[in-house]
C-alpha positions as CSV (number, residue, x, y, z in Angstrom):
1,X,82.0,135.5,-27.2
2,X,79.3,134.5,-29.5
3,X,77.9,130.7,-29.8
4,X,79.4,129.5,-33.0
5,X,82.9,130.8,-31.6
6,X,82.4,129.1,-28.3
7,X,80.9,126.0,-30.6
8,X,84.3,126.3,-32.9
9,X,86.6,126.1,-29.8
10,X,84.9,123.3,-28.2
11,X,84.9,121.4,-31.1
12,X,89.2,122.1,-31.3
13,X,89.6,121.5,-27.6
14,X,87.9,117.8,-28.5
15,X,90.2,117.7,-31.2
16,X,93.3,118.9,-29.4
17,X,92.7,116.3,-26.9
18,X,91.6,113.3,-29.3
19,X,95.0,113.8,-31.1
20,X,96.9,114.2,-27.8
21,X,95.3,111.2,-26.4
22,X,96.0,109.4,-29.8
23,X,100.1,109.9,-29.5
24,X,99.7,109.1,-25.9
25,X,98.6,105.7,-26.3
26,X,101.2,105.4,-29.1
27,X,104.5,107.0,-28.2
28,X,104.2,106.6,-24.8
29,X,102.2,103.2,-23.9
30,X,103.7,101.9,-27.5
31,X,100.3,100.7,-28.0
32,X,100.5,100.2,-32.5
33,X,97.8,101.6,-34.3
34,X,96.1,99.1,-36.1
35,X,95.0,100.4,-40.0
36,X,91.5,101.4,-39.0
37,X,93.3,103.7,-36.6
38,X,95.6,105.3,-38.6
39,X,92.1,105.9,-40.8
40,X,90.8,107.7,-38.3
41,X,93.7,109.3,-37.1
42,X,94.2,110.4,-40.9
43,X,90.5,112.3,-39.9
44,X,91.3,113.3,-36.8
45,X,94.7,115.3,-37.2
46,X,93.9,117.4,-39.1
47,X,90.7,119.1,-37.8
48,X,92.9,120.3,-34.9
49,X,94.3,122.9,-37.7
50,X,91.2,123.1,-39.9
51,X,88.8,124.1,-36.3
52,X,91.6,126.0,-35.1
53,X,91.3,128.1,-37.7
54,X,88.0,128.1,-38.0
55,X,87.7,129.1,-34.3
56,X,90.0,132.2,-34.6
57,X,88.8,133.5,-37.8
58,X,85.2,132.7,-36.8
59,X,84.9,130.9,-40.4
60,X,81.3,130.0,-40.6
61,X,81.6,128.1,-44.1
62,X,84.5,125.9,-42.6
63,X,81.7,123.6,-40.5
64,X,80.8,121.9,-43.4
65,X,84.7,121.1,-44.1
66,X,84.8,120.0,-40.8
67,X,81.4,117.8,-40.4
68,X,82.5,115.7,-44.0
69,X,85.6,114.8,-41.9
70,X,84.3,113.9,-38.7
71,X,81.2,112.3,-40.0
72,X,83.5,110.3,-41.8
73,X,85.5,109.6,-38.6
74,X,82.6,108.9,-36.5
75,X,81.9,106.1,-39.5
76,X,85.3,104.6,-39.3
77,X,84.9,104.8,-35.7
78,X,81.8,102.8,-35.7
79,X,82.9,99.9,-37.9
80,X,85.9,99.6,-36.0
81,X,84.0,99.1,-32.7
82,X,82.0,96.6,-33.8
83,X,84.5,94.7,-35.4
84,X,86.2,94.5,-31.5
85,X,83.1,94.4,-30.0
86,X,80.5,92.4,-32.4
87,X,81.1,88.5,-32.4
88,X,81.4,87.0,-36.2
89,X,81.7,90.7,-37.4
90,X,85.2,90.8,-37.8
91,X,86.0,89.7,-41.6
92,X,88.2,86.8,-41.9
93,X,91.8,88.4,-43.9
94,X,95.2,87.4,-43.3
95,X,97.0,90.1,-41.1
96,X,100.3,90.9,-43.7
97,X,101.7,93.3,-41.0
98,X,101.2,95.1,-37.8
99,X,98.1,94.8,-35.7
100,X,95.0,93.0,-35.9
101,X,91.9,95.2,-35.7
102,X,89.9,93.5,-33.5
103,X,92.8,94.2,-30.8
104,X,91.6,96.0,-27.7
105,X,94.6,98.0,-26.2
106,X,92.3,98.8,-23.1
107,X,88.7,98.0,-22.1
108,X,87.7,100.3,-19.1
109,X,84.1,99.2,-17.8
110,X,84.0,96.8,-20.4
111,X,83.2,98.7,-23.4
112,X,85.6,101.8,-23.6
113,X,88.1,101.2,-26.1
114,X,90.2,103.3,-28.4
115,X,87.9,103.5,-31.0
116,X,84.9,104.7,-28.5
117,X,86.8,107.4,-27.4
118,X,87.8,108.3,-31.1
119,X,84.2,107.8,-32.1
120,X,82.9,109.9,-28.6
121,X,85.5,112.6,-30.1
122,X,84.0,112.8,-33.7
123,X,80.3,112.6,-32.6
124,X,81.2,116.0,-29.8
125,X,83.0,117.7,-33.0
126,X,79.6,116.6,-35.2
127,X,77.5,117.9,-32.9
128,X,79.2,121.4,-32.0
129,X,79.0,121.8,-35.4
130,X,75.6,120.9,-36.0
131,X,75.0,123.9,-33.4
132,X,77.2,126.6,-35.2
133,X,74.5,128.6,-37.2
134,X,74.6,131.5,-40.1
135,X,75.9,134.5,-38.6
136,X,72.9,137.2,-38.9
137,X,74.2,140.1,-41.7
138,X,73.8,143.7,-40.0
């Protein structure tokens, strides 16, 4: 197995797991995703096809598909922590519906929350891909 494909199916197990972790917290601990989650989720679904594919076909031009997207993510992901995490930084808006985005679901050690992990997931997807290089023409 050559590195970009073992870079390619890392970068899907993160992704498989991300969005599996994602519907746990939602169908089963009926946690609601607040809109900066769905944003990311939005992101994060589908790279589990896009990588997948990528990974089986060993499609070197598909990494830069997949870093716009989780570059993206790991943005979203950012802005979202801070705005549970940062004092002041959460912008003062009526919540019309659903949940606020400062809620934190869970905060293991003090600092682990949903968006971390989804921000951990799109910076190990960034930087598998940042290690896939141009296959060498025989």
């Amino acid at each position: 197995m050559s590195r970009n494909s073992m870079m390619f199916f890392a970068a899907w197990l993160v992704a498989i797991i991300a969005m599996l972790g994602s519907l746990f917290f939602s169908e089963i601990r009926h946690f609601v995703p607040c809109e900066l989650c769905w944003y990311q989720r939005i992101l994060m679904y589908p790279l589990v096809l896009v990588v997948g594919f990528a990974a089986l076909q060993e499609e070197y031009k598909m990494k830069y598909l997949i870093l716009i997207f989780s570059v993206i993510g790991l943005c979203f992901s950012i802005y979202h922590y801070m705005e549970q995490k940062v004092p002041g930084f959460t912008p003062v808006k009526a919540c019309i519906s659903g949940v606020p985005c400062s809620t934190q679901y869970i905060n293991w050690g003090g600092f682990i929350t949903i968006p971390f992990l989804a921000g951990t997931a799109f910076l190990l997807i960034t930087v598998c891909m940042l290690m896939v290089r141009r296959p060498v023409n025989r």
